[in-house]
N, C-alpha and C positions, 0 to 999 in steps of 0.2 A: 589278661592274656595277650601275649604280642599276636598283632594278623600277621598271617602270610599270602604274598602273593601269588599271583598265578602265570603259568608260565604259558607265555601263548605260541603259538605255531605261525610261522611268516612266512607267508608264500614267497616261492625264490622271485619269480618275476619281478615281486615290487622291487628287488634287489640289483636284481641281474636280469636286464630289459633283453640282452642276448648274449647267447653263450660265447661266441666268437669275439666278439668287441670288449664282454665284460666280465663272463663266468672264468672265463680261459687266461686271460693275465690276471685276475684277483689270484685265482690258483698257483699262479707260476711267482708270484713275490716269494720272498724266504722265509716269512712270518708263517704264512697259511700253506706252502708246499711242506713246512717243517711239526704243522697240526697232525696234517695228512699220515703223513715218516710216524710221527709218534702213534698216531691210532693203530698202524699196522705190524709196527715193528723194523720198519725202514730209515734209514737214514738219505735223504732223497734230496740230490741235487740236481735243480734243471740245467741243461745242456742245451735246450730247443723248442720253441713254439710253431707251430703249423710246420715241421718237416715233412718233407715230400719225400711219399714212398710212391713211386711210379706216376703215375695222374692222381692218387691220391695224396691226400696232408694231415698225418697226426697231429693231434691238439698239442701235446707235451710230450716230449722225449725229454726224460731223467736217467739216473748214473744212482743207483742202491752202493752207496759207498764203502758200506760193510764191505759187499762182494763185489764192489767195481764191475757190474752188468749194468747192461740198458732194460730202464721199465718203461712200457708204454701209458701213458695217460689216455682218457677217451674221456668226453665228457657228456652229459645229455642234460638239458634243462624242461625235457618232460618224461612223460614212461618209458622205458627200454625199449626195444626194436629188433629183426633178426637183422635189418641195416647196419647199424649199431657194433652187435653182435660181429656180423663178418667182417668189417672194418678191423675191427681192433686186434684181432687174429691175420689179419694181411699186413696191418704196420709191425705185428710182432716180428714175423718172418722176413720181412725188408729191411726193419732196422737191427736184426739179429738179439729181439732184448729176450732177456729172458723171465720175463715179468711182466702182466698189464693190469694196470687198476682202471674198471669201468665206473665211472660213476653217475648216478641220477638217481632223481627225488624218488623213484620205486621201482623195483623190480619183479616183470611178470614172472611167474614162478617159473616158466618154461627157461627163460635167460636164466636166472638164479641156479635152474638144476644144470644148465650147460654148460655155466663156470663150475658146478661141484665136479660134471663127468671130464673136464679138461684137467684139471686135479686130480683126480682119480688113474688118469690114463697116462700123466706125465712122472718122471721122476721128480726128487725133491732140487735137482737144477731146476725149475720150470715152477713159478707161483703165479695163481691166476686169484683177484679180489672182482667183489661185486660191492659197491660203498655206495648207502643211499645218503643223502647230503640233505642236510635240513637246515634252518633257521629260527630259531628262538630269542622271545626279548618277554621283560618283566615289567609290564608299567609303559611308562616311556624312556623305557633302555633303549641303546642302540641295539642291533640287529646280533645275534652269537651264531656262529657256525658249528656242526657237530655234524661228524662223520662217522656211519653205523655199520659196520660189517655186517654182511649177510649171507658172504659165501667167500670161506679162504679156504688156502690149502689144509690137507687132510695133517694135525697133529702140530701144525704151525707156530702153535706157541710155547709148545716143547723144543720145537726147535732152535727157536730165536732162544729160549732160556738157556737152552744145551750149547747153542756157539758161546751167551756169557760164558758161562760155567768154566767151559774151556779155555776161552781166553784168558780165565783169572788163574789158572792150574801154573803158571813156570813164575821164575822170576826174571827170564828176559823180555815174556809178556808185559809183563807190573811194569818193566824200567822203561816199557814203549810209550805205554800209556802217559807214566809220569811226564817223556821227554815231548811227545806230541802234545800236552797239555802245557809243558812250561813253552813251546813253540808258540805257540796260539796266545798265551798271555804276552810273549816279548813281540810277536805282532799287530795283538789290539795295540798294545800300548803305543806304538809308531801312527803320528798324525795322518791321516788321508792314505793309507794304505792301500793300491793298488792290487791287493791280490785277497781274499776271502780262505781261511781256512776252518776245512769242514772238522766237527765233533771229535775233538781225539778219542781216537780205539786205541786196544793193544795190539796192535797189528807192527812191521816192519816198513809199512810206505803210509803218506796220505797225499791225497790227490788234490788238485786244483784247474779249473773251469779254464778259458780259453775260448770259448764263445763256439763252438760248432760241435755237433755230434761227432763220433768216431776220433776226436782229439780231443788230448787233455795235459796237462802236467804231473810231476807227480816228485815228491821228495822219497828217499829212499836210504835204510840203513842197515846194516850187514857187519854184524857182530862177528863173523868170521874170518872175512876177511879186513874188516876192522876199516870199512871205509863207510861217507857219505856221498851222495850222489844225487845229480836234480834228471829227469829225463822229461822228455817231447814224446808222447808216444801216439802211433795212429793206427786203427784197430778197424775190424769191420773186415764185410767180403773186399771190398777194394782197398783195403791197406795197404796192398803192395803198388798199385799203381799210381796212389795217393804218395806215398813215399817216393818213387823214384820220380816223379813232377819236384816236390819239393827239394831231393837231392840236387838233380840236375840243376835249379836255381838258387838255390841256398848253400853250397857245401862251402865254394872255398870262401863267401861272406863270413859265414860260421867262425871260421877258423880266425879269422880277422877279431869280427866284434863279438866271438864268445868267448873262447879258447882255443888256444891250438893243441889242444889235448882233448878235444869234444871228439866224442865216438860216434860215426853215423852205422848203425847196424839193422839190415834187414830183414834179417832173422828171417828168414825163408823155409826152416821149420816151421815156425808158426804164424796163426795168423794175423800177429802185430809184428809193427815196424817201430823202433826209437830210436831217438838221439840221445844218447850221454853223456853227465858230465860228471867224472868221482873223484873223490882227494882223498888221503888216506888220513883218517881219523877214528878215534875211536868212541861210538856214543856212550858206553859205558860210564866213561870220565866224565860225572859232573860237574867239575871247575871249567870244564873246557865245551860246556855246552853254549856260551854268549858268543863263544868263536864260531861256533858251529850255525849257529843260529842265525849267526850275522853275515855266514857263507852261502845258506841255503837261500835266508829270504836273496839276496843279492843278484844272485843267479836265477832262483825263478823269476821275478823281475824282468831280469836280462830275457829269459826263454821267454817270457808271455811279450815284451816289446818286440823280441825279433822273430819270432815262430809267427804270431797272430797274423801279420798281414796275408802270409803265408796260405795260412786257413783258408782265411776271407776268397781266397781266390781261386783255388784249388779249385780243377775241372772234374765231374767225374766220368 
């Protein structure tokens, strides 16, 4: 009869000596934030470490790229707290996400019931996780991480199955999915690639980093009017005065070293600001998707060299 081992239990400490130095960027690499994504149902890229909401500082601001909102991360490397608690509910409201994952090694039932009653009381825009985080090794394995739900939204995994579902119902769904997945292969393939592109969906846009919260890039196609397009977009309560800083500095550069066909629009219905840039093509045409292909990466490129410094500097 073969033995079997046993699986033992790792106290985080030996691990992670503190949370801010160690628990908080292990988290934020793209290995183990993309653990995280899959245990809940998220597709989760970070945007930010220690963002400053007023005198305070979230652990992790991420971007749920299914739906392009901001999640907040909260971290704890001992028992929950109503500290804790209020914190992560103040960076929600500052950073406008629509989402927080609390996480620590356990949860007093009281915190536990407080994320089910914020669930409860929110519509399904609004997902609130409580994730106790553990460590397990076999022998002398190295160290496994597992992340356990213990309070999600009411019905959450009907949901996440019901947006597949739907996604897979058209076939200009299917042809997104296809086109965002041969994207992703023709830019692994390119040496030392500067830009990172997230998980293709069936979706019409996918999005890319640029290093600060409330900005991001984003490819985009429209079967209607039969064009592609790359945009700069900046989002949040102060998009508007984030945008006219950058206009005011950047416009007529733009026009220089992007195109002089780049659209600066501020959209004052809403509340995001972009820049755009579109040509008329059609994604459909698969003979003409390396044209295409080799139009977007080009251009995002161009937008993450010339937009970033931008960022960096932007007052609020």
């Amino acid at each position: 009869m073969k033995t079997l081992a046993r699986l033992e239990k790792v106290d985080l400490r030996d691990y992670w000596e503190d949370e801010a130095k160690d628990f908080t960027p292990w988290l934020s690499e793209e290995n183990n934030i993309a653990l995280l994504g899959s245990t809940i149902g998220m597709e989760l890229e970070v945007i930010g470490r220690e963002e400053h909401v007023g005198s305070f500082r979230a652990d992790i601001l991420c971007r749920d790229l299914r739906t392009n909102s901001h999640v907040v991360i909260e971290n704890q490397l001992e028992q929950t707290d109503h500290k804790h608690l209020g914190q992560v509910i103040t960076y929600c409201a500052g950073l406008s996400a629509a989402a927080f994952i609390w996480i620590a090694p356990s949860f007093q039932e009281e915190h536990r019931a407080s994320v089910d009653w914020l669930n409860s009381i929110t519509d399904e825009k609004f997902n609130f996780f409580a994730i106790e985080v553990e460590l397990f090794r076999i022998g002398d394995s190295d160290a496994a991480p597992n992340f356990k739900i213990v309070a999600k939204p009411n019905g959450w995994s009907k949901n996440v199955r019901r947006q597949v579902d739907e996604e897979e119902m058209t076939a200009t769904k299917s042809r997104q999915l296809d086109y965002w997945t041969a994207f992703k292969d023709y830019v692994v393939g390119k040496p030392k690639s500067p830009i990172h592109v997230q998980k293709p969906a069936p979706q019409h846009w996918t999005n890319f980093a640029i290093g600060r919260s409330d900005f991001h890039l984003s490819a985009s196609l429209n079967s209607i009017q039969k064009t592609i397009s790359v945009q700069f977009w900046i989002e949040g309560n102060n998009a508007k005065k984030y945008y006219d800083q950058i206009y005011n500095a950047a416009y007529e550069q733009s026009l220089k070293e992007l195109s002089e066909e780049v659209e600066w629009l501020r959209l004052d219905d809403k509340k995001s600001s972009c820049v755009n840039l579109a040509i008329s093509s059609d994604f459909m045409d698969q003979h003409d998707w390396p044209n295409q292909f080799q139009w977007i990466y080009d251009n995002i490129i161009k937008f993450k060299d010339f937009f970033g410094p931008y960022v960096k500097t932007v007052k609020k």
